[in-house]
C-alpha positions as CSV (number, residue, x, y, z in Angstrom):
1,X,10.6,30.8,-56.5
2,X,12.6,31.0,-60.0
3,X,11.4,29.8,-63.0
4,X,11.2,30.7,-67.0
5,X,7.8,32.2,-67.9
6,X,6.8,33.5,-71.7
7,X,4.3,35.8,-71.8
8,X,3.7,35.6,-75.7
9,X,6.6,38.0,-76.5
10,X,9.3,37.0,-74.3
11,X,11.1,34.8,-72.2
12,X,12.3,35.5,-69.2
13,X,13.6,34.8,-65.7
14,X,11.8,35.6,-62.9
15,X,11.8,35.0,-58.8
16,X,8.2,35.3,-58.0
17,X,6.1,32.7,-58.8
18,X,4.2,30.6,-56.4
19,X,2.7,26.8,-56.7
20,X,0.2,24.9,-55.3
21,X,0.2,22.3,-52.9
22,X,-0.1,18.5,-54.9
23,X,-3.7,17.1,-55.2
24,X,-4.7,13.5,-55.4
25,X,-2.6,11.6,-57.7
26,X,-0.3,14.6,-58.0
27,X,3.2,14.4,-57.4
28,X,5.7,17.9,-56.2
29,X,9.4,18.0,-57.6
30,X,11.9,20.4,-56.7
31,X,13.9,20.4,-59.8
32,X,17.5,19.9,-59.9
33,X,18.8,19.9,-63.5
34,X,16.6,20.7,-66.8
35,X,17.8,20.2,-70.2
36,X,16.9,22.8,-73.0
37,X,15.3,21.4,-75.6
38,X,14.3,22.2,-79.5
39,X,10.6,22.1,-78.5
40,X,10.8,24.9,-75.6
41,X,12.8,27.7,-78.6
42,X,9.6,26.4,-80.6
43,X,7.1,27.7,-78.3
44,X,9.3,30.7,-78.2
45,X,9.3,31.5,-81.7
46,X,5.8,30.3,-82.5
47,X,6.6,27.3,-84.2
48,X,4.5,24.8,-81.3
49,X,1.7,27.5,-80.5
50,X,1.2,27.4,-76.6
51,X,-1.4,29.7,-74.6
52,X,1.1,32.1,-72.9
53,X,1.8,32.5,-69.9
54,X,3.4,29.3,-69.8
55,X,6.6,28.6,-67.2
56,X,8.3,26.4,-69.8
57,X,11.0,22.9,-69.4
58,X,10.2,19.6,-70.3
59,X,13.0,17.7,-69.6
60,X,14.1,17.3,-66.0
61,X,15.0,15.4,-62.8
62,X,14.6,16.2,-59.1
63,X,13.9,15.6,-55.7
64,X,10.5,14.3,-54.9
65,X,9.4,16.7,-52.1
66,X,5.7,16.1,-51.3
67,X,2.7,13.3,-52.8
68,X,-0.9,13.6,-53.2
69,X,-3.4,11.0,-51.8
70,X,-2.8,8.0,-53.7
71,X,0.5,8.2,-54.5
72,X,2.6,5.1,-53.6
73,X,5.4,4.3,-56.2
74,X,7.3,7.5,-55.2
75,X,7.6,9.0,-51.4
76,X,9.5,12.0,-51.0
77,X,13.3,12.0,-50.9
78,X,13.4,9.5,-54.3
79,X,15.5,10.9,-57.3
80,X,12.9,10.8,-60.1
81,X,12.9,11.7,-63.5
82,X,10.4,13.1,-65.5
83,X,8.0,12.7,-68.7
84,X,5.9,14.7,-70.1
85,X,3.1,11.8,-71.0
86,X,0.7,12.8,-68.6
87,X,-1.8,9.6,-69.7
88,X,-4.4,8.9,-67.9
89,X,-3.6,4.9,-67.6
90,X,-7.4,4.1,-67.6
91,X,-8.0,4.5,-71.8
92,X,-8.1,1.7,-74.1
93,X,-4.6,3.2,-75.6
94,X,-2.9,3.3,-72.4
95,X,-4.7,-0.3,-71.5
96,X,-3.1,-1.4,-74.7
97,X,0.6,0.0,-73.7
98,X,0.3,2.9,-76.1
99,X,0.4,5.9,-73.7
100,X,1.7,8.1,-76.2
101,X,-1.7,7.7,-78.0
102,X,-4.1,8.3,-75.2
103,X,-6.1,11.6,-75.8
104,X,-6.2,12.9,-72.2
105,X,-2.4,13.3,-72.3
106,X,-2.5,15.8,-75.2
107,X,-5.5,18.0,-74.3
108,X,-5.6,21.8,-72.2
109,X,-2.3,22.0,-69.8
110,X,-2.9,22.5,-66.3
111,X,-2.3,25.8,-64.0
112,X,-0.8,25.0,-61.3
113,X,1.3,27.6,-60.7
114,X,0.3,31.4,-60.2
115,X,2.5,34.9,-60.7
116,X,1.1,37.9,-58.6
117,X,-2.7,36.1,-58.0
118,X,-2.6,35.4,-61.8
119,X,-2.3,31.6,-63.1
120,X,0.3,30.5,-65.2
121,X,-0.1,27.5,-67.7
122,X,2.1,24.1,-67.5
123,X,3.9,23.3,-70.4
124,X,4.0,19.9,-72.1
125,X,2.4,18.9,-68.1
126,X,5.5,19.8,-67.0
127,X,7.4,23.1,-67.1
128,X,11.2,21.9,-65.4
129,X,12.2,25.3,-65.7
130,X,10.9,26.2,-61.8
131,X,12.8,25.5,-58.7
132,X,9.7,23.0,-58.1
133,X,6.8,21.6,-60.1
134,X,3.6,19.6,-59.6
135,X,3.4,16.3,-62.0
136,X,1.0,13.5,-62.8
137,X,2.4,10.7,-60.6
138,X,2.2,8.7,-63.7
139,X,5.1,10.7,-65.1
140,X,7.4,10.6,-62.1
141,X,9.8,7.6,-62.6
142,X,12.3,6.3,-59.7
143,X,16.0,6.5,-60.8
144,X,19.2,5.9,-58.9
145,X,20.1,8.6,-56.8
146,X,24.0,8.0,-57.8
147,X,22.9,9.2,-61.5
148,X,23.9,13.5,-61.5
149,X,20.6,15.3,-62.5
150,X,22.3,17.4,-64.9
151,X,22.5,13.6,-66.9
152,X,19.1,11.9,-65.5
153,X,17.4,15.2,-67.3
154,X,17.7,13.9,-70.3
155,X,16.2,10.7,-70.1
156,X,12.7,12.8,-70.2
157,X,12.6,13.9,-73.5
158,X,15.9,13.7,-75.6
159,X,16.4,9.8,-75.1
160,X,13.3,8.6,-74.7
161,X,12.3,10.1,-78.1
162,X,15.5,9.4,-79.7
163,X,16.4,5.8,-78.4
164,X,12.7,5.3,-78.3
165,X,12.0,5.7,-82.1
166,X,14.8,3.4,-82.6
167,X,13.6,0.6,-80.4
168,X,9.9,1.5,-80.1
169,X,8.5,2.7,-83.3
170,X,11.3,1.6,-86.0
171,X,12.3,-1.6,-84.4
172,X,15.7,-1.4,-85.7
173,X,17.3,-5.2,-85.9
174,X,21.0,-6.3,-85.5
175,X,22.5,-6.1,-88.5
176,X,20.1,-3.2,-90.3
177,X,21.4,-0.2,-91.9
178,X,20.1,3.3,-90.6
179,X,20.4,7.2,-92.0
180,X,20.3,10.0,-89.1
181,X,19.6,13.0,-90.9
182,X,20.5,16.0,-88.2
183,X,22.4,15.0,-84.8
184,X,21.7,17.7,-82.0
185,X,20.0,16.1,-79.0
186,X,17.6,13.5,-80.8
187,X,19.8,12.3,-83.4
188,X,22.4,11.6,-81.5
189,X,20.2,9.8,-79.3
190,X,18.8,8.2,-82.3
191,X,22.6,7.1,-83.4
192,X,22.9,5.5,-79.8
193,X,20.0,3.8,-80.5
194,X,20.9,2.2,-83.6
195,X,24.3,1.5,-81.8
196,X,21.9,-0.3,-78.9
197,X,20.1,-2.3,-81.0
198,X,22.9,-3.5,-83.3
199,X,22.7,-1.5,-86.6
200,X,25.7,-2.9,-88.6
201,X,26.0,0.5,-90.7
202,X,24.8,3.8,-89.1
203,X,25.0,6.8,-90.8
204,X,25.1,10.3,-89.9
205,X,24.4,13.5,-91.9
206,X,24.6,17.0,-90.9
207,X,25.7,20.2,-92.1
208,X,28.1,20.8,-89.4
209,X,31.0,19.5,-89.5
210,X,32.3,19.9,-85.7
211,X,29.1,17.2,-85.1
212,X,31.3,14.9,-86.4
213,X,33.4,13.8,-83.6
214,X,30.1,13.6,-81.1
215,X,28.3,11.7,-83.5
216,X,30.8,9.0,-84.0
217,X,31.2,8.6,-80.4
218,X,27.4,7.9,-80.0
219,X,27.3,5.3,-82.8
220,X,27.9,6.8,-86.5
221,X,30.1,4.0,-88.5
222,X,30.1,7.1,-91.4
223,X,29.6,11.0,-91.2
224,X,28.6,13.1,-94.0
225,X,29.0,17.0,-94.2
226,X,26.1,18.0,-96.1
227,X,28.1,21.6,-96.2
228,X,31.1,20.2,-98.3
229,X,29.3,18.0,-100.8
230,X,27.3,19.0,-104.1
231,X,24.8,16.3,-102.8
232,X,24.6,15.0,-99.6
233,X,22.0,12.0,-101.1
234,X,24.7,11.0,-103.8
235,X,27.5,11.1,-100.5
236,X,24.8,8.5,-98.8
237,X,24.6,6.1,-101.9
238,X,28.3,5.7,-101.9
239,X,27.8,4.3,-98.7
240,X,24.6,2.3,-99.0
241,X,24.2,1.7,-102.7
242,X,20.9,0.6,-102.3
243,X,19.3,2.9,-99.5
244,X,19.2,2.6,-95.7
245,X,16.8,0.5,-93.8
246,X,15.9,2.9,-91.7
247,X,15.8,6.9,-92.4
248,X,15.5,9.2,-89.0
249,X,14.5,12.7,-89.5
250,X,15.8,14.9,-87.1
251,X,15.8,18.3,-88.1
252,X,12.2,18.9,-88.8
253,X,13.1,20.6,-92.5
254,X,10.5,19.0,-95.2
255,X,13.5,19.2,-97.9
256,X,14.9,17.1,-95.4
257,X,12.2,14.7,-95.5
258,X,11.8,14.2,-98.6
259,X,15.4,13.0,-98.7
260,X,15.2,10.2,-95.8
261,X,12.4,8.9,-98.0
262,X,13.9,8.8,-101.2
263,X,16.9,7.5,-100.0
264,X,15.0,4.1,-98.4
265,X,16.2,0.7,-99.8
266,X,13.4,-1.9,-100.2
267,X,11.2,-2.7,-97.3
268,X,12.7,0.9,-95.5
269,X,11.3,2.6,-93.4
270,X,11.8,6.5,-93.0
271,X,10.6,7.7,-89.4
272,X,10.0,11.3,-88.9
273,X,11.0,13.0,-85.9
274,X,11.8,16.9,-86.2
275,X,9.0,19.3,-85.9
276,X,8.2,21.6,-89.1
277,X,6.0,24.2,-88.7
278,X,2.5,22.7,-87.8
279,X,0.9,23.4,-91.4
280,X,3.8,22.9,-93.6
281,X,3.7,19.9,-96.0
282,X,6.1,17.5,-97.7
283,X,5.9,15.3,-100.8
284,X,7.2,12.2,-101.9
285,X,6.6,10.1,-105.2
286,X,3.7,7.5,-104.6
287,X,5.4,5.1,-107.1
288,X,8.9,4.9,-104.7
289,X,5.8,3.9,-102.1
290,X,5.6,0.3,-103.9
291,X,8.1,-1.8,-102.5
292,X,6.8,-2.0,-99.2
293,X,8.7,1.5,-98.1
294,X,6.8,3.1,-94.7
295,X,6.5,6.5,-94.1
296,X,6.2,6.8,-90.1
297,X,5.2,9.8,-87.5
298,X,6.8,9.1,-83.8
299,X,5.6,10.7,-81.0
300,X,7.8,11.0,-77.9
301,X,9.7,7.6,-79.1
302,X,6.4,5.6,-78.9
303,X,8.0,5.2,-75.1
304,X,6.3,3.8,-72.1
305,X,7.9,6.0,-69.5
306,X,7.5,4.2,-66.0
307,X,9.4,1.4,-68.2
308,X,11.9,2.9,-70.3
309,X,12.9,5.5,-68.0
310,X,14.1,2.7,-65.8
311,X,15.6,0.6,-68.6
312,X,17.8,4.0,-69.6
313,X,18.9,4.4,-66.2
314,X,20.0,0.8,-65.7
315,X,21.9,1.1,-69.3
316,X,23.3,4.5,-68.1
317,X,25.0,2.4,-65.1
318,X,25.9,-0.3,-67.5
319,X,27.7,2.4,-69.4
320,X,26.1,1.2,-72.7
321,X,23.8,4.2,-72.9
322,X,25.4,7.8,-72.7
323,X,24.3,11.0,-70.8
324,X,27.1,12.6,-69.4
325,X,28.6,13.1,-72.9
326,X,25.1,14.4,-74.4
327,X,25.8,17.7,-71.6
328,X,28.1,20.7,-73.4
329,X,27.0,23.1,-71.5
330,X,26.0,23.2,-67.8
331,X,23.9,27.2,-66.9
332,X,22.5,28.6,-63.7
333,X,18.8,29.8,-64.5
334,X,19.5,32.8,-64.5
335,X,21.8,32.6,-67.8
336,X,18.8,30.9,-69.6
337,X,19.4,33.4,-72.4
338,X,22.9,32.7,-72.8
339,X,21.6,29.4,-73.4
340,X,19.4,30.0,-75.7
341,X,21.7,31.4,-77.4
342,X,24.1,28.7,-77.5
343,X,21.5,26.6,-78.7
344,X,20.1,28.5,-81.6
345,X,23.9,28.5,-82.8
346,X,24.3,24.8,-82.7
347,X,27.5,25.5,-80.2
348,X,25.5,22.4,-77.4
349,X,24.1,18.9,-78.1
350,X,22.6,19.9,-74.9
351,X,22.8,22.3,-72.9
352,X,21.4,22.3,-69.2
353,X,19.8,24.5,-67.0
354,X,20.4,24.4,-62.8
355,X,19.0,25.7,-59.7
């Protein structure tokens, strides 16, 4: 079958891998759509250091073709999408409804799938970028079927950790004001958030200024092109004199950072989403700490997939949450490096991969 694999130098298409039959608690997916996301170019370029070889995708929806033994909230022929929180369910962090914390979900990945006798690893427990894959049956959830894969995709990754840090971690209340610093796939999920949950002024910054149109359509009251101001802070204060409420993050830049912090108003919060590299550090004056201001990490939108999953779907339907308009670009595997490209050169909000 096709798939991506990186073999620690390059990525690649290829049409020989095999994969095993499910095991207990296992569930097999023959992809239909998988959206290329920030995180997989990270594994490429080193930035998230993976053991290669790794078949890649994280974000993806499909067909539900065969269950292990104990499997009974999916039977094949449901439309599922897929997470990559592959908790265990059992752990006093997934007892408490924090899946995202439970340690067994960010340990070794598995091999399930194998390239001329050799094993290949699973990445994020997931790898959408085969024609099928094997999942935890904890991270297959049960969507419409009327819902096009090439939208249900992104539920997985983009929008849970985008409307999830909004809803989830920040707890963003009618009426609050909120900063989105960088709007490519999470932060314009992030701005639909905010737009969700009632955020009376939402801003967005970015330095392209063709975002401009998207991110107002997903919820931006005010855009700012950080490419044709001296300062892109003092272009914020105009807006909200006395800071935001609530500073996302999104581009995983420290500089960046720094910013969404300093520019909190009392009691903010500033919730960091984009991925620097893994030993890069960021500062921030102790004494602006004072008045109650939070610095927060978010991982995968503090979600609870088998829950939110739904919830997106049923907002999707209601038209209230968007996916259709998150998809620029629609490529046959086998262009994956046209894709790539397209992404590295901000040209998609998201682009996405079919078989």
């Amino acid at each position: 079958m096709r798939g991506v694999v990186f073999d620690g130098k390059q990525a690649q298409v290829v049409d020989d891998l095999e994969i095993r039959d499910p095991g207990p608690g296992e569930v097999l997916v023959a992809i239909g759509a998988a959206g290329l996301c920030h995180s997989d170019l990270s594994v490429i370029d080193g930035t998230i250091p993976f053991p290669p070889p790794v078949v890649l995708g994280h974000e993806g929806a499909g067909i539900v073709e065969a269950v292990g033994a104990g499997v009974t909230h999916v039977v094949p022929g449901d439309h599922v999408a897929l997470s990559t929180l592959a908790n265990c369910g059992a752990c006093a962090d997934c007892d408490r409804g924090r899946p995202t914390m439970c340690r067994k979900a960010i340990g070794m990945p598995g091999q399930p799938f194998s390239r001329g006798g050799k094993p290949l690893f699973q990445f994020a427990s997931n790898s959408a970028f085969a024609e099928r894959t094997i999942v935890k049956a904890v991270q297959a959830v049960k969507i419409p079927a009327d819902i096009p894969p090439t939208s249900a995709a992104l539920i997985g990754c983009g929008v849970l950790t985008g409307v999830g840090a909004v809803l989830n971690r920040a707890r963003v209340d009618r009426g609050e004001t909120v900063l989105v610093i960088g709007t490519g796939g999470i932060g314009l999920n992030v701005l639909q958030g905010a737009r969700i949950a009632g955020a009376a002024t939402i801003v967005a910054v970015d330095a392209n200024p063709a975002k401009e149109a998207v991110a107002r359509q997903f919820g931006a009251t005010h855009f700012i092109d950080a490419s044709a101001v001296a300062d892109s802070s003092a272009a914020v204060r105009e807006i909200l004199p006395t800071g935001a409420d609530h500073a996302f993050e999104c581009v995983g830049n420290v500089k960046l950072i720094r910013q969404a912090i300093d520019l909190l108003d009392r009691h903010g919060q500033a919730i960091l989403l984009g991925v620097p590299g893994f030993k890069e550090e960021a500062s921030f004056l102790v004494s602006s700490m004072y008045l109650d201001k939070t610095i927060m990490g978010c991982r995968y939108g503090s979600s609870r997939p088998q829950r939110d999953i739904a919830l997106y779907a049923e907002l999707y339907r209601q038209g209230r949450l968007l996916l259709d308009e998150l998809v620029t670009e629609v490529y046959p595997v086998e262009d994956f490096a046209k894709a790539v490209d397209d992404a590295h050169h901000g040209r998609v909000a998201r682009g996405v991969l079919t078989f």
